[in-house]
C-alpha positions as a printed Julia matrix, in Angstrom:
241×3 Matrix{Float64}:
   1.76   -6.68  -16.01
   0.78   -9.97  -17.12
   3.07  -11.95  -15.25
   2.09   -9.69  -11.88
  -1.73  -10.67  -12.66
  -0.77  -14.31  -13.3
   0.67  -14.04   -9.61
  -2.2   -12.19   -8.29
  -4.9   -14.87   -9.24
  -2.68  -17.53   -8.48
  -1.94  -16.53   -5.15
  -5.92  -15.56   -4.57
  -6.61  -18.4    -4.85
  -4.04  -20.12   -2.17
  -5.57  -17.96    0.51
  -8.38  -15.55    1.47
  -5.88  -13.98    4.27
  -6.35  -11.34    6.53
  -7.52   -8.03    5.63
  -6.52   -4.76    7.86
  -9.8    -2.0     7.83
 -10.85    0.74    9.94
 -13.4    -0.61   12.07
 -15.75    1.86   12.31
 -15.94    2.7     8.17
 -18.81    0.19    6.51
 -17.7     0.71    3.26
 -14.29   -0.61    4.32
 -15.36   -3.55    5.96
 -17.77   -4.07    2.93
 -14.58   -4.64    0.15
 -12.82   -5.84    2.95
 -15.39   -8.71    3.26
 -16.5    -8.79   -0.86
 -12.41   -9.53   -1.43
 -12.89  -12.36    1.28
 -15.63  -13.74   -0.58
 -13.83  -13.85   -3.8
 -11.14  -15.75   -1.79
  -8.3   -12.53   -2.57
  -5.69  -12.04   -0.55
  -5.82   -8.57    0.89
  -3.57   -7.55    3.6
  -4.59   -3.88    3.89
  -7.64   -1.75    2.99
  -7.66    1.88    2.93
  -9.2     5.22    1.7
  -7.27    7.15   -1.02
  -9.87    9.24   -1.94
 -13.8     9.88   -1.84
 -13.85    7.99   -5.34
 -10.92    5.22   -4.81
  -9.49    2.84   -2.7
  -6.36    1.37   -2.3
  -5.64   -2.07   -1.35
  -2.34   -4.08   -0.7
  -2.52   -7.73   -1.96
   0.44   -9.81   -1.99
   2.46   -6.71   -1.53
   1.29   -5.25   -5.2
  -0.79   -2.13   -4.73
  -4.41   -2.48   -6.2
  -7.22    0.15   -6.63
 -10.8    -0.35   -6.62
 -13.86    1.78   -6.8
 -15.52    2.18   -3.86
 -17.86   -0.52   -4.11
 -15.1    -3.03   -5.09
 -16.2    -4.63   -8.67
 -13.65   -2.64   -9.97
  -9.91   -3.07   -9.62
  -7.21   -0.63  -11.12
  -2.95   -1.84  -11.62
  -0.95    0.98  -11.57
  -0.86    4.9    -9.91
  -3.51    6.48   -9.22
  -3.64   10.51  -10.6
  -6.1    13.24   -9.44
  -7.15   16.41  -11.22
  -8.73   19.3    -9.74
 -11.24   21.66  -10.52
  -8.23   23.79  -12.05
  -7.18   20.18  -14.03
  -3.88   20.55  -11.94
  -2.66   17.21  -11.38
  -1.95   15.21   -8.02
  -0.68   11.64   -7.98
  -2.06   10.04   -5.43
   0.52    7.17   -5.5
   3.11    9.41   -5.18
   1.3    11.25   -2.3
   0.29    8.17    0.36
   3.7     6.72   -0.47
   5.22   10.13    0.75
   2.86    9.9     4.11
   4.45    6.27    4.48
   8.06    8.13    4.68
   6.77   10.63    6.74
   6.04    8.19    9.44
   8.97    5.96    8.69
  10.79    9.22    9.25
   8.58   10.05   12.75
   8.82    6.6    14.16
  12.66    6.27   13.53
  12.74    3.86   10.88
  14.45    5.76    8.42
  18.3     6.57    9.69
  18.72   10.58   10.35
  21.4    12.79    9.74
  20.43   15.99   11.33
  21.23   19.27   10.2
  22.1    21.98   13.0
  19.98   24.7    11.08
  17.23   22.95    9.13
  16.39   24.49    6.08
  15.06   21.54    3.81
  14.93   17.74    4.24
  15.25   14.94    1.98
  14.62   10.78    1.79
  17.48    8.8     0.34
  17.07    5.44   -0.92
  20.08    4.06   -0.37
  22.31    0.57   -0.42
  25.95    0.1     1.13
  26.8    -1.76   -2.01
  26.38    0.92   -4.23
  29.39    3.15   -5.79
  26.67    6.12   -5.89
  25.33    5.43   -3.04
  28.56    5.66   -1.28
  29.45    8.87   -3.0
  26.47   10.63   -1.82
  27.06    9.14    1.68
  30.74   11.5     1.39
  28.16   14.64    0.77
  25.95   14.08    3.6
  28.13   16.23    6.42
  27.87   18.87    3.36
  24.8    18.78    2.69
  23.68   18.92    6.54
  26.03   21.89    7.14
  23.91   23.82    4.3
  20.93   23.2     6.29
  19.58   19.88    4.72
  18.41   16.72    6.7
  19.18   13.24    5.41
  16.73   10.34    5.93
  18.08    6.99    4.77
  15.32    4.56    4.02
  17.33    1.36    2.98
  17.16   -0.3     0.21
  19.23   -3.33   -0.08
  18.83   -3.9    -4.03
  20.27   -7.64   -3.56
  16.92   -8.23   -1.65
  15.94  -10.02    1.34
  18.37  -12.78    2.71
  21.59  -11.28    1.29
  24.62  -10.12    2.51
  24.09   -6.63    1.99
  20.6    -6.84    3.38
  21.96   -8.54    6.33
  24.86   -5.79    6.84
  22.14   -2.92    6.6
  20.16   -4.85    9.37
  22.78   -4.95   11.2
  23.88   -1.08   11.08
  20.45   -0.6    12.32
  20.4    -2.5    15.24
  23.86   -0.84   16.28
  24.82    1.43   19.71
  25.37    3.94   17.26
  23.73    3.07   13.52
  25.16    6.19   12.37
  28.26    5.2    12.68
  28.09    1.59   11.44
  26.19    2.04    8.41
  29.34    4.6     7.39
  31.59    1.8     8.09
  29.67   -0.01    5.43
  29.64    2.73    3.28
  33.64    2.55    3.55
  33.79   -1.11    2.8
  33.88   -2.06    6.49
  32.31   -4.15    8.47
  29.89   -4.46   11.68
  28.99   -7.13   13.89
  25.96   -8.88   13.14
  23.3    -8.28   15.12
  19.46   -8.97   14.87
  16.42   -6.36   16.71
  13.24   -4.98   16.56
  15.25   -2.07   15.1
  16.63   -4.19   11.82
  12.45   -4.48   10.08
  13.56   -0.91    9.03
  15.31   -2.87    6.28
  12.46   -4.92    5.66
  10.01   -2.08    5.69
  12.42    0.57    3.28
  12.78   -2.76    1.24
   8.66   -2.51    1.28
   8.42    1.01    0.16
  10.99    0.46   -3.13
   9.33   -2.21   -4.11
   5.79    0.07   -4.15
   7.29    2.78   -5.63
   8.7     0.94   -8.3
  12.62    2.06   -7.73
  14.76    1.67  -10.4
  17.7     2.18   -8.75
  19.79    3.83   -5.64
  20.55    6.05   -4.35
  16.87    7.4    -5.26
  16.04   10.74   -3.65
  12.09   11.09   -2.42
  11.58   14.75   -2.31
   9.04   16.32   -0.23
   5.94   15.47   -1.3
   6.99   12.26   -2.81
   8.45   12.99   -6.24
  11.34   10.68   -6.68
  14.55   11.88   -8.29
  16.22    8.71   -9.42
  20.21    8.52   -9.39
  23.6    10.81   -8.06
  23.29   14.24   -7.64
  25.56   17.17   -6.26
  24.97   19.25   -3.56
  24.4    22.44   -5.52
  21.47   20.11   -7.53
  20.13   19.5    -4.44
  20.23   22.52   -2.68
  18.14   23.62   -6.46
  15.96   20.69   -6.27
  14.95   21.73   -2.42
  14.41   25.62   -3.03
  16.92   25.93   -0.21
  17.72   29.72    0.24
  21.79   30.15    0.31
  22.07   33.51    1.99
């Protein structure tokens, strides 16, 4: 935590940069323009809640009250009037695979009967990883979607990141990132279609994964680690009559 502030102020202080807000919400533009002022580098502004909101800076995510003097590290839990707990962390970063999921960016394997659906963090390199990968046309004949979001854990500018870029921008991505899977390879390639690294890559990194594959359930409780079908099948409710 210390070392992340350390960054924080140091890189505040490089740059004021540019801040994403609704245009039409005052109270937006208001932090939007009070982080400005203090010369903080906020890339996005947004509503979590009536009482919080959340802010990306240098790709850490920071809360604030609503009139911005003061700044929360770390997830952000609700309780209602029944003290039942929601984590709102958990919750917007679940929206963000939802529309990674709706805008293609996550890779789908489609089950012909739908009964439940799950997001995979996964990485080519990984023994695990590759293991699950061998359950997926089980798991979709039961009924349950896979949605890879990658997640290279080399990071940016490696091999494996590369490879997973490439599988992406493939006739058939499918296909190639199973060749990786196997140990093969694809042909490098570079398109629009390759950020989906970059942007699963993103998501990790705000979650704080600890490791692949990493299942996101719905809802955005992450399951960390291998499981079997039959755990998933329990971990998704997913009726076997």
């Amino acid at each position: 935590m210390k070392r992340t502030l350390t960054l924080l102020l140091l890189a505040s202080l490089s740059m004021a940069g540019t801040v994403t807000a609704a245009s039409d919400d005052t109270e937006l533009n208001a932090i939007a323009a009070k982080m400005k002022a203090r010369n903080i580098a906020v890339d996005k502004v947004q509503r979590l809640s009536k009482h919080l909101i959340e802010m990306s800076i240098n790709g850490e995510t920071v809360y604030a009250t609503p009139d911005g003097d003061i700044m929360l590290f770390g997830q952000a839990v609700q309780f209602d009037k029944n003290n039942r707990p929601t984590n709102l962390t958990v919750a917007a970063s679940w929206r963000q695979a939802e529309t990674m999921i709706a805008d293609g960016t996550a890779m789908t394997f489609k089950a012909p009967k739908e009964k439940a659906s799950v997001v995979v963090f996964t990485d080519v390199t990984c023994g695990y990883c590759q293991k699950f990968h061998s359950q997926v046309p089980e798991l979709t004949a039961k009924g349950i979607t896979v949605h890879y979001v990658a997640y290279p854990r080399s990071g940016p500018g490696t091999p494996s990141f590369e490879n997973m870029s490439s599988a992406w921008c493939a006739a058939d991505p499918r296909e190639a990132i199973s060749a990786l899977f196997l140990g093969g390879q694809v042909p490098n390639a570079k398109c629009a279609k390759g950020n989906a690294v970059d942007k699963g890559w993103a998501l990790g990194q705000k979650v704080s994964l600890q490791g692949t594959p990493t299942l996101m359930l719905p809802g955005g409780h992450l399951v960390t680690g291998y499981h079997s079908v039959e755990d998933i099948i329990k971990m998704l409710a997913v009726p076997t009559a």
